[in-house]
C-alpha positions as CSV (number, residue, x, y, z in Angstrom):
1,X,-1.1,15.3,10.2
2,X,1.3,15.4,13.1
3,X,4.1,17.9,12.9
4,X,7.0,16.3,13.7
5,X,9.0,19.7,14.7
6,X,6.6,20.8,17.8
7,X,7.9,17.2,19.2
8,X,10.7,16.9,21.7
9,X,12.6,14.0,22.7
10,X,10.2,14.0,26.5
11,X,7.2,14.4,24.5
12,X,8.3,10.4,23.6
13,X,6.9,7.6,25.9
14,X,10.0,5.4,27.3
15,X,10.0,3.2,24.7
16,X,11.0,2.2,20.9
17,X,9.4,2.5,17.9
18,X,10.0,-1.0,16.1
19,X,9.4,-0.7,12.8
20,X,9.2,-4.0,10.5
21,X,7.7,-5.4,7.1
22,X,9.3,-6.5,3.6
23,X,12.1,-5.4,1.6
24,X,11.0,-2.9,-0.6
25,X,8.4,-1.4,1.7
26,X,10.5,1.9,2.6
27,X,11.0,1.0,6.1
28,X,14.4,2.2,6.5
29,X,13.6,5.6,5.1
30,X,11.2,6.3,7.0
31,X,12.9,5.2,9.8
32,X,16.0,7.5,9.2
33,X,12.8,10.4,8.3
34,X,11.6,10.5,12.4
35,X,15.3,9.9,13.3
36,X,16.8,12.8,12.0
37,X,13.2,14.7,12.4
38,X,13.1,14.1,16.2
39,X,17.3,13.4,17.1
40,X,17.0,10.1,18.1
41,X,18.8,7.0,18.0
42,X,18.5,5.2,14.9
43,X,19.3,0.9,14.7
44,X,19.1,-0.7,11.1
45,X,19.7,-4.3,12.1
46,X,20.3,-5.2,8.2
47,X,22.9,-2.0,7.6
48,X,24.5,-2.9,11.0
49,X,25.1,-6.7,10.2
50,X,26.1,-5.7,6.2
51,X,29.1,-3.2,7.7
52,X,30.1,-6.2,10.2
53,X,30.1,-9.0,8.1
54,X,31.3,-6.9,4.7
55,X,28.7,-8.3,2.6
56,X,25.0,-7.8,1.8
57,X,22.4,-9.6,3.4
58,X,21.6,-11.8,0.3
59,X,24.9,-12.8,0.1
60,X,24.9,-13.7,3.8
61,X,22.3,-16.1,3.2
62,X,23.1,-17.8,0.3
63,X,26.9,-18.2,1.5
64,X,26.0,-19.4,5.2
65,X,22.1,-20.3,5.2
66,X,19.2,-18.8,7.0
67,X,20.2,-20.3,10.7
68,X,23.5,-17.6,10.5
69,X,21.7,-15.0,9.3
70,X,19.1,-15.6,12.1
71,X,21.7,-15.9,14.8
72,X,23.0,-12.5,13.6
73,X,19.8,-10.6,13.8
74,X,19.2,-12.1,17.1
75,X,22.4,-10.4,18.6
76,X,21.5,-7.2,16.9
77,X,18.3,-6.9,18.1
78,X,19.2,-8.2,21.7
79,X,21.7,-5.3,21.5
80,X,19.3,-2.7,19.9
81,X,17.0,-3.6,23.0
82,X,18.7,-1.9,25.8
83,X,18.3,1.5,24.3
84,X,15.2,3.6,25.0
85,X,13.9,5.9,23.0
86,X,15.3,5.0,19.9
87,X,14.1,3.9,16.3
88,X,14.8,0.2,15.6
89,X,14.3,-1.2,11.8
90,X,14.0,-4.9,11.7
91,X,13.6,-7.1,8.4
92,X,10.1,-8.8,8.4
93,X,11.9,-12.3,8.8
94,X,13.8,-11.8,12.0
95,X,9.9,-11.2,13.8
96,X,9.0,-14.7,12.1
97,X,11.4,-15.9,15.3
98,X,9.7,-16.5,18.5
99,X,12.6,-15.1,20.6
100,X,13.5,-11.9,18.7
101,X,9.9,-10.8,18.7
102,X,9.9,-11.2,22.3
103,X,12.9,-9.3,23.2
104,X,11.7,-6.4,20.8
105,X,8.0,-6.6,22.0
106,X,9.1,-6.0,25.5
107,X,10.9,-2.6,24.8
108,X,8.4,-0.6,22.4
109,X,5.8,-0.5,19.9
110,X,5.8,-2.7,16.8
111,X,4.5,-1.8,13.5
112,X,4.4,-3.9,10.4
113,X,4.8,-1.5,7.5
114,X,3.2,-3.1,4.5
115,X,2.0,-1.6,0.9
116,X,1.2,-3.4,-2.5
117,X,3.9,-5.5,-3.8
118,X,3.5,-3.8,-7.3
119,X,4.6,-0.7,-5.3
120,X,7.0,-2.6,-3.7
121,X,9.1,-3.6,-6.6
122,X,8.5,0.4,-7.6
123,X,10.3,1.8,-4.5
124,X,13.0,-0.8,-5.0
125,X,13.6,-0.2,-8.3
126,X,13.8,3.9,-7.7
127,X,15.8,3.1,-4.8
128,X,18.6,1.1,-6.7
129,X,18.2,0.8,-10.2
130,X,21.6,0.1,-11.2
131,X,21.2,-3.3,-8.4
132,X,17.4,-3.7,-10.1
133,X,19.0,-4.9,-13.5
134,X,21.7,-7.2,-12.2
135,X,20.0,-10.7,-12.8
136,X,21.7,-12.0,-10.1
137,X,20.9,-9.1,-7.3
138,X,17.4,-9.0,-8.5
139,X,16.9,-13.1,-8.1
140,X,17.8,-12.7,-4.2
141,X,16.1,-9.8,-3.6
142,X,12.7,-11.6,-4.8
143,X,13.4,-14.5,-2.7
144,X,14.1,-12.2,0.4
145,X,11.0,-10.6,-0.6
146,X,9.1,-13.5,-0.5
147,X,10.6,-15.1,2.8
148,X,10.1,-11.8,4.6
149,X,6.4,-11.1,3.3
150,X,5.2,-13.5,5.6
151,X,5.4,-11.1,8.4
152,X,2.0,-9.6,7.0
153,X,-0.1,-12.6,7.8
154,X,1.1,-12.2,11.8
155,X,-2.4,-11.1,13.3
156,X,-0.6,-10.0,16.6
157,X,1.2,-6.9,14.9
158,X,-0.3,-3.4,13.8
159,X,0.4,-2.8,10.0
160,X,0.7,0.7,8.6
161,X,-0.4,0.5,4.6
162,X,1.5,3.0,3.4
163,X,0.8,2.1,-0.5
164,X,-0.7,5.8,-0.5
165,X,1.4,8.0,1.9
166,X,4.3,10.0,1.6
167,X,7.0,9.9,3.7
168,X,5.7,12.8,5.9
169,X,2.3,11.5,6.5
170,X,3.5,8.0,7.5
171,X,5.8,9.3,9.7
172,X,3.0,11.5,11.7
173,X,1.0,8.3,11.9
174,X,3.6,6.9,12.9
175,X,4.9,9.0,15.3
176,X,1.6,9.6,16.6
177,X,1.0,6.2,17.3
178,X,4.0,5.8,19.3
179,X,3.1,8.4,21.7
180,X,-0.6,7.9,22.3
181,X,-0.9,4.2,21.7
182,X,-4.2,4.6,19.2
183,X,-3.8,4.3,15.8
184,X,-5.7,6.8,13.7
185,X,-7.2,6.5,10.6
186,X,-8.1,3.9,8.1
187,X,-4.5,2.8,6.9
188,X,-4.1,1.0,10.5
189,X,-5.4,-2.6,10.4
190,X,-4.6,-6.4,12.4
191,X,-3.4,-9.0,10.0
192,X,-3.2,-9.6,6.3
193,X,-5.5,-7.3,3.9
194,X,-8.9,-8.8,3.0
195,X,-8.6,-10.8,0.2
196,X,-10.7,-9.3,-3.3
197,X,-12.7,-11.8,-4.2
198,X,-14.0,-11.1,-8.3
199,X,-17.4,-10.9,-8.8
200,X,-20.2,-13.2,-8.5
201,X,-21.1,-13.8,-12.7
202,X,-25.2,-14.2,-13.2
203,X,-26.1,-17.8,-13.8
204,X,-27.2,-17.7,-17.6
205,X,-29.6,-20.8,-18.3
206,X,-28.7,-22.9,-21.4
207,X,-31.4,-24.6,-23.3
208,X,-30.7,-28.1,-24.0
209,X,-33.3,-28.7,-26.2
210,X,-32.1,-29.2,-29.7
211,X,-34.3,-27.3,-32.7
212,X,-34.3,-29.0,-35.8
213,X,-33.2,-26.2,-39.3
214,X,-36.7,-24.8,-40.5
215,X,-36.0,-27.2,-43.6
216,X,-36.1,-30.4,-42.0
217,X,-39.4,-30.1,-40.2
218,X,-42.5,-31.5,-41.2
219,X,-45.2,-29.3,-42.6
């Protein structure tokens, strides 16, 4: 695993690292991990439109619909594009949109963080419990869940699985990544995960033939 002390800030290529995926996935922790590990720039588009429009994301879109809340990423992300060198954490959604994947494609390196959704719901719930029970916080949080999960069936982007990593080792892969341009190792893969398919049952054979009871035949 990568160490990320023995990295400086010229050991980086001139680029970002674009990190994206569902709520729920941890990508703004890890995000803040290589930040503070490496003294770079950090951009959470959600955190910086919640402290400008005083609400929460969820609340955004339910008061003002989806086309707001898209115009509002767009403008962060244009923004968080001019920097170099920096960590930028994007909600899966705001990649679903042709022209903010463009303008953050050009600049750096984007990675898909995914894991199971069971472990999903885990990380949320540990991350907020007290937000977890409110019926209300936990009904838009699914459906932002669900809108945003569709950034996993994009076959253009690298996903990370990180279902099984701490924070440390995803951050060396990630890190890694950024700076040689190969991912390593078999959590790295193009598109959605292969679908398990159950088992093939064995084809019994059933005898039609009906027996007449012992009693009824003829001797």
């Amino acid at each position: 695993m990568l160490d990320l002390s023995t990295i400086t800030h010229l050991d980086l290529p001139y680029e970002n690292l674009i990190l994206t995926g569902f709520l729920g996935v941890g990508k703004s922790a890890v995000g803040q991990y290589i930040a503070r590990s490496l003294s770079l720039d950090l951009v959470d588009v959600d955190e910086e439109i919640e402290l400008q429009e005083l609400m929460s994301i969820g609340k955004i879109r339910e008061l003002y619909g989806d086309s707001r809340l898209r115009a509002l990423e767009y403008e962060f992300c244009r923004h968080a594009a001019l920097k170099r060198r920096a960590v930028i954490v994007v909600p899966g959604a705001a990649l679903l949109e042709a022209r903010t994947y463009g303008i953050l494609n050009q600049t750096g390196k984007v990675i898909v963080l995914t894991c199971d959704l069971g472990e999903a719901l885990r990380r949320m719930h540990i991350a907020s419990e007290q937000r977890y029970r409110d019926a209300t916080l936990r009904r838009r949080m699914m459906s932002r869940l669900r809108r945003e999960y569709e950034i996993v069936n994009d076959e253009r982007l690298l996903q990370l699985d990180t279902t099984q990593l701490s924070i440390e080792e995803e951050s060396g892969l990630l890190v890694d990544y950024w700076m040689t341009g190969e991912p390593k190792g078999g959590h790295f893969r193009y598109g959605p995960p292969p679908q398990i398919m159950p088992p093939e049952r064995p084809v019994v054979a059933v005898n039609t033939r009906m027996q007449k009871p012992k009693s009824d035949r003829i001797s």
